[in-house]
N, C-alpha and C positions, 0 to 999 in steps of 0.2 A: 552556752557554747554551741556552735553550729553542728550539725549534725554532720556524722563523719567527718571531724578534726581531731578527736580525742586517739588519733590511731598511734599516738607516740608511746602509751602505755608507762608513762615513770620514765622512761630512758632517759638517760643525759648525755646530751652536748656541750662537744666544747668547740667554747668560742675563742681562734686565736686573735689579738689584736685588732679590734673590732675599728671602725673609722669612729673618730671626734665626735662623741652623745650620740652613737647610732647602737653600741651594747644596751644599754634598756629597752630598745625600740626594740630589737630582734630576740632579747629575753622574753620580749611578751607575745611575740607571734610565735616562738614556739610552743611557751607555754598556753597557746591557745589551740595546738594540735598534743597537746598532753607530754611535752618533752621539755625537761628542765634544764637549765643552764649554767654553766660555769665558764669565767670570764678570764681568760689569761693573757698580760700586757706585753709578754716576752716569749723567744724561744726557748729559755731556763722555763719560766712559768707550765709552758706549753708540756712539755716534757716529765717535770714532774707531774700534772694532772697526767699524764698518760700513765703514768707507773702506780700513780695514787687513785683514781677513781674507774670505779665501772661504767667507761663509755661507751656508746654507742658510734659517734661522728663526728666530726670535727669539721669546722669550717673556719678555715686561714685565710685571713689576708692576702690578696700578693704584694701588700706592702714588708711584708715577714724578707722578703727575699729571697731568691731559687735555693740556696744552699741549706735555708734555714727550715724552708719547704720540704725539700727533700729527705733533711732529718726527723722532720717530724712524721712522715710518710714514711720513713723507715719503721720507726719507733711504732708506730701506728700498726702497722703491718706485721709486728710482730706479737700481738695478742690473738689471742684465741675466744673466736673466729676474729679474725683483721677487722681494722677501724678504716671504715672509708672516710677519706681526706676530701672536702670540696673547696674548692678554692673561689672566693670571692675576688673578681679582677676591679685593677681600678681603670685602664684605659680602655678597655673592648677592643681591643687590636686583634687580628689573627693568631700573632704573633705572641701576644701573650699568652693566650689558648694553650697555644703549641705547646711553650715553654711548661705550662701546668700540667699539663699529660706529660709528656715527657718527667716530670717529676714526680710520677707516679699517681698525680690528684686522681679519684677516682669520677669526679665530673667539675666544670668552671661554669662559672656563672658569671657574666660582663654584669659591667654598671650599666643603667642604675639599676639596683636590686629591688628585684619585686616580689613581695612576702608570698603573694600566693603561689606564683614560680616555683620560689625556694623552698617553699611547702611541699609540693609535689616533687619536688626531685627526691628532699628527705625520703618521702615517705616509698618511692619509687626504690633507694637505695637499702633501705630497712623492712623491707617489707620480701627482698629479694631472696630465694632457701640459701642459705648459709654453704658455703663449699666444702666439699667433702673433708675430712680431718688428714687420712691418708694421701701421701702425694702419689699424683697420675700419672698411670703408667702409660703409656701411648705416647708416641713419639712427637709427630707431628701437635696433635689437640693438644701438644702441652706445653711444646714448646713458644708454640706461635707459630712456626715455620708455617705455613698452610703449604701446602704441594707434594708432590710425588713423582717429580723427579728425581733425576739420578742425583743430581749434585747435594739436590734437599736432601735423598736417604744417606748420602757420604757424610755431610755435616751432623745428622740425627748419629748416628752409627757415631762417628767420633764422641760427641758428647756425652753417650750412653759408653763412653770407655774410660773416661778422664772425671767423669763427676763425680766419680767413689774415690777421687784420692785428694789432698788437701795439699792442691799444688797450684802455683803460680800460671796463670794462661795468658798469654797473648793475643788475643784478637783483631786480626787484620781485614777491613773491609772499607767499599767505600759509602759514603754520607746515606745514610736513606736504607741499609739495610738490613738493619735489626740486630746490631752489635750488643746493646744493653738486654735487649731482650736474650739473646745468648748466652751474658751474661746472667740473668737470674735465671736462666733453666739450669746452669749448670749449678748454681749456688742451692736450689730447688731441689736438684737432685742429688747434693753431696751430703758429706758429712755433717757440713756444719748447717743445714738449714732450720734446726732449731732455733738457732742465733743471727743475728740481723744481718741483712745487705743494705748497703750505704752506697748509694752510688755520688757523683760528681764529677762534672765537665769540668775538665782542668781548664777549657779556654776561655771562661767567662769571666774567670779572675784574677787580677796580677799578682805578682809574686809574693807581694807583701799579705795579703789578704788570701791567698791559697795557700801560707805558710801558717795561718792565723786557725783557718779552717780547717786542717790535716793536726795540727800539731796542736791547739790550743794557747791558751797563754793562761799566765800567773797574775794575782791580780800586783797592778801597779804596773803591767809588764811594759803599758805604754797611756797616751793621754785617753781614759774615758774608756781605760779595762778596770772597774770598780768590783769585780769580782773575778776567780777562780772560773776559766771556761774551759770545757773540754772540746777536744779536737776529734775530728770523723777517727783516727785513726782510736781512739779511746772507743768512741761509739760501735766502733765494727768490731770492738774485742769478743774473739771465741768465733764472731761469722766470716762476712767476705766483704771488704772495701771495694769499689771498681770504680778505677778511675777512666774516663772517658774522654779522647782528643789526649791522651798521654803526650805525645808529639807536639804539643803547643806549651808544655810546660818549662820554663825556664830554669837555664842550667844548673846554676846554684840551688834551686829546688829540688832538681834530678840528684842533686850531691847526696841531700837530706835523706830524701826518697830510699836512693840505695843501702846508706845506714842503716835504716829499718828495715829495707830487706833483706840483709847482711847480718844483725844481731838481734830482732824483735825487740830493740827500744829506740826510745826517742826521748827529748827535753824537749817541753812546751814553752813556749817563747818568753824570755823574759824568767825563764826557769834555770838553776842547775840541776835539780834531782831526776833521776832515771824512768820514766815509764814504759813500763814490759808489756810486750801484747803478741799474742796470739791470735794470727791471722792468715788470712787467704787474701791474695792482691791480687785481680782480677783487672788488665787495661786496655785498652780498645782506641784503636788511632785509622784514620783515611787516609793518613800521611805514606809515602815509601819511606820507609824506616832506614834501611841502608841507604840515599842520596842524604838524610837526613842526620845521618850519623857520619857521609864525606865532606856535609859540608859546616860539622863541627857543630849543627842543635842537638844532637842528642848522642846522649852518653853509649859508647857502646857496652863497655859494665855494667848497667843498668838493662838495656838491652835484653843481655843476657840471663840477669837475673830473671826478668821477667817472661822469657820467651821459653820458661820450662818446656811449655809444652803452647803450639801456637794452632792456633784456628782462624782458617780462612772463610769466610763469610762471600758467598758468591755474588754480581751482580745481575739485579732482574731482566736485563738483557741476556745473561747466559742462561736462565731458565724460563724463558716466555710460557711454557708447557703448563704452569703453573698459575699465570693467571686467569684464567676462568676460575678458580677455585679460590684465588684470592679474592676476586672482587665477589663472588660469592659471599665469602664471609665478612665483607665491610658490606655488603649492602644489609645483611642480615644483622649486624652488629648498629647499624642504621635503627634500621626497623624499632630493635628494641629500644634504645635509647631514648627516638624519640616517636616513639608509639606510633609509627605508620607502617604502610605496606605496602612499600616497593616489592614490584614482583619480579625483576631482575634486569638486564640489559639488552636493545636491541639489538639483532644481528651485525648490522652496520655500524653500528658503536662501538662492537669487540671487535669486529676485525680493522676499524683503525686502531684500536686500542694495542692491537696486537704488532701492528705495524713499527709504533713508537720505540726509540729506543729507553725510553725512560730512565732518564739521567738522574733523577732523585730517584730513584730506585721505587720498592716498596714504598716509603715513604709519599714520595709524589703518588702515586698509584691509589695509595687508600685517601689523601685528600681532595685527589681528581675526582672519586668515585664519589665519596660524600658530597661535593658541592654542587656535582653531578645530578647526584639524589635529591640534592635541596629545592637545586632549580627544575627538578620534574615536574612536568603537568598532569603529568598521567602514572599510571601503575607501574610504566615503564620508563629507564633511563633509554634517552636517546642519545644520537651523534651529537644532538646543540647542545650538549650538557656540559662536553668537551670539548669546546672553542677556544679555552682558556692554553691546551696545548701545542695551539697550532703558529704560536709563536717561537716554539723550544724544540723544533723539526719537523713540524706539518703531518698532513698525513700525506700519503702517495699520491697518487693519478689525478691532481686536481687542473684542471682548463686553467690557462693566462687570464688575465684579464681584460676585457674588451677596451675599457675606459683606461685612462693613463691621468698621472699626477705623479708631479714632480714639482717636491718642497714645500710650496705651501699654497701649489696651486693642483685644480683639480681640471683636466682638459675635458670637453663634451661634446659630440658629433649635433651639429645642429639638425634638430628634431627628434632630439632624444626627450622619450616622456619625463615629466615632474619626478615622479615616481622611480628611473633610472638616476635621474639626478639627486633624486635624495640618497638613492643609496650610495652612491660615488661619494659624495659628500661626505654620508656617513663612514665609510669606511676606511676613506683618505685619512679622518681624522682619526680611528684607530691608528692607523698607521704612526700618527704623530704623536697619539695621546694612547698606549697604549693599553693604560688603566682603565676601564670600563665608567669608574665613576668621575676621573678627571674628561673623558671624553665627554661622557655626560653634559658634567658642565659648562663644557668647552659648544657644543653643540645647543643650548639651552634646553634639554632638555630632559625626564627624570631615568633614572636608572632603570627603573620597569617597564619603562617607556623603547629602550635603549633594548631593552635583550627583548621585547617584543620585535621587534621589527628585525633583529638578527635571528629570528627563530623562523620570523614571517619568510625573510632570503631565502633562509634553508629548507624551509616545508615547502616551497616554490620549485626546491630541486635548480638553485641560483647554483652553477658551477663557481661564476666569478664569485660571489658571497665567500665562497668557502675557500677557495684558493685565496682571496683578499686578507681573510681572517687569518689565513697562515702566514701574513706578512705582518701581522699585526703588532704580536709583541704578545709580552706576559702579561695578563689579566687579571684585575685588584679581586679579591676573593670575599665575600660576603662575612664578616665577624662576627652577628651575633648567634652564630649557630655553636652547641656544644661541642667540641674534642672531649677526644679517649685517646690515650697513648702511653707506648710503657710500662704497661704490666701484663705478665705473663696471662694467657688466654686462647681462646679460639680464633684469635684474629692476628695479626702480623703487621703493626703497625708502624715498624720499621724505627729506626733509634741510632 
């Protein structure tokens, strides 16, 4: 065995759902850093080893499915010390990333998987001091909120008033600003946080399949249910269910929904016997709730149920004051992750930063800041790092353009240099191609190639560069970098 890989010590992982003859292959590269293996082909399987063996980590499929994910990151997250979840993806999309932080994974790893990679993350996540047993007191560091504004300390202050009681909350905010994280501070800080949070995005699945997932079913209940499954509402018993995008859930589900909040039981599909539960419903919507309830989606008896007690979640436009402190903590949350040392952001970078109205709230904020960080050359995040938002409302005081293009042509003053024309060229075709790497290709030539010469504009102190770039459009974002998202911390990563 190689020297310094035996750092696994006996631990065991577990393997969800491994891809077609790739479970052997990954049995033996751990067991070649001294961590053993056990191999589970289902979410049942998965589950039971979580209740049955002393594990250390888990690494799931995204082929598992987000709900199915997110169960088992519950269930995970409820041992002592918690089971970090890492999520093997199969398409490398941004977008899958997202999805996996959001569902609490504690790190993703895109295809194709590379054993010594995935060595070092283990060993990066097991090797971390264990979080303290006691939950933390401190408002802000624990909630995630990072800030110290007024509206932060009203939202802290509420929470720290409603979380000792086992009551129903409403959570109203828009996309991007830290709703679920809201939601585990309060579940964090209540009664029941000895017992599980379950969250789920009502919107990602239809009614038949969200009725399937809340409620469970009996076996025989329908074609290719060969077993007894239990439903999140089963799974949250004693803790806090949180449903997410409530406002997208369909009426006749809302019917259901209310039942259970009305009498703590429900029938599993395909059932008639009663199951009892005790629980805390915790739901969170972007929607306006009243135009949504005039125009007949949403129940307003339900409504009510749910709006015991309701919290508003501010947007990162009404507390700007707050980000220098945020991107503080994604650059540092950077850092660790993946072992560099950004040493923070330039001048010029935060004050367009601070300009923006940032519509994806938090959310946009700490991915701008990351990709920011990815594409740094130096110790420091610059203005080029954020190019990608000068599609979604620029920054202020930029100069017109000298050059003119219109549609698919690009005009040029003769005796303009090569060099002027290239960059016309270049930038016409953002304009058209507003994805960095469809431009790319469109242009013949490589992506690194492509944000050289956009970096080359702007170190030139190009006014039109950068005023071009704010006509550009949204910008394809680099995938195989790690995401972190959705769980309670020193960072705010919006949900």
């Amino acid at each position: 065995m190689p020297k310094g890989r035996s750092w696994g010590g006996g631990r065991t992982c577990l393997i969800v759902r491994p891809a077609a003859g790739a479970g052997p292959a990954l049995s033996r590269q751990l067991a070649a850093a001294g961590l053993s293996a056990v191999v589970a082909g289902s979410e049942a399987e998965a589950l039971a080893a979580l209740d049955r063996e002393p594990l250390a980590v888990a690494l799931v499929s995204q082929s598992l499915g987000p709900v199915a994910i997110s169960a088992l990151v519950a269930r995970a997250g409820h041992q002592r010390p918690g089971i970090p979840v890492v999520v093997l993806g199969a398409t490398a999309t941004v977008q899958e990333a997202v999805d996996a932080m959001q569902q609490g994974a504690a790190d993703y790893l895109p295809p194709p998987l590379d054993g010594e990679v995935l060595l070092a993350r283990l060993r990066r996540l097991l090797e971390r001091p264990d979080a303290p047993e006691k939950a933390p007191q401190g408002g802000a560091a624990f909630t995630g909120l990072v800030g110290s504004s007024a509206v932060i300390r009203r939202v802290l202050a509420t929470i720290d008033k409603i979380a000792r009681y086992k009551t129903n909350v409403l959570i109203l905010g828009e996309s991007g600003t830290g709703k679920e994280l809201i939601a585990r501070a309060l579940h964090a800080r209540g009664p029941r946080r000895s017992q599980l949070f379950v969250p789920l995005n009502c919107a990602t699945l239809g009614r038949e399949l969200l009725e399937n997932e809340l409620f469970g079913h009996e076996r025989g209940a329908f074609t290719g249910a060969g077993e007894r499954k239990k439903g999140l509402f089963e799974l949250a018993d004693g803790g806090t269910l949180f449903l997410d995008e409530i406002a997208e859930m369909d009426p006749a589900t809302q019917a259901k929904l209310l039942r259970v909040l009305e009498r703590s039981e429900f029938r599993r599909v395909g059932g008639t016997g009663k199951v009892k539960v005790d629980l805390s419903v915790l739901a969170a919507t972007n929607r306006n709730i009243d135009e949504a309830i005039r125009a007949g989606k949403f129940r307003e008896d339900l409504y009510y149920r749910l709006k015991v007690v309701t919290l508003v979640i501010p947007p990162l436009r009404e507390r700007k004051e707050d980000i220098p402190a945020l991107i503080d903590s994604f650059i540092a949350d950077f850092n660790r992750r993946n072992d560099q040392k950004i040493q923070g952001i330039s001048p010029q970078a935060l004050r367009a930063i601070m300009e923006y109205e940032w519509p994806g709230n938090v959310r946009e904020l700490k991915n701008a800041v990351e990709s920011a960080a990815i594409l740094a050359s130096g110790d420091t995040v610059g203005i080029d790092g954020f190019a990608d938002l000068s599609g979604r409302g620029g920054w202020a005081g930029r100069a017109p353009l000298a050059g003119a293009a219109d549609g698919d042509r690009v005009t040029l003053a003769v005796g303009s240099t090569l060099a002027a024309a290239e960059r016309e060229l270049l930038l016409a075709t953002l304009r058209r191609h507003p994805n960095k790497r469809e431009a790319a290709q469109v242009l013949g030539i490589g992506l690194r190639t492509l944000y050289t010469k956009l970096r080359l504009y702007q170190q030139r102190g190009s006014p039109r560069a950068d005023a071009d770039s704010a006509r550009a459009g949204r910008i394809g974002q680099v995938a195989a970098a790690p995401l972190r998202s959705g769980r309670p911390g020193p960072v705010n990563p919006g949900g």
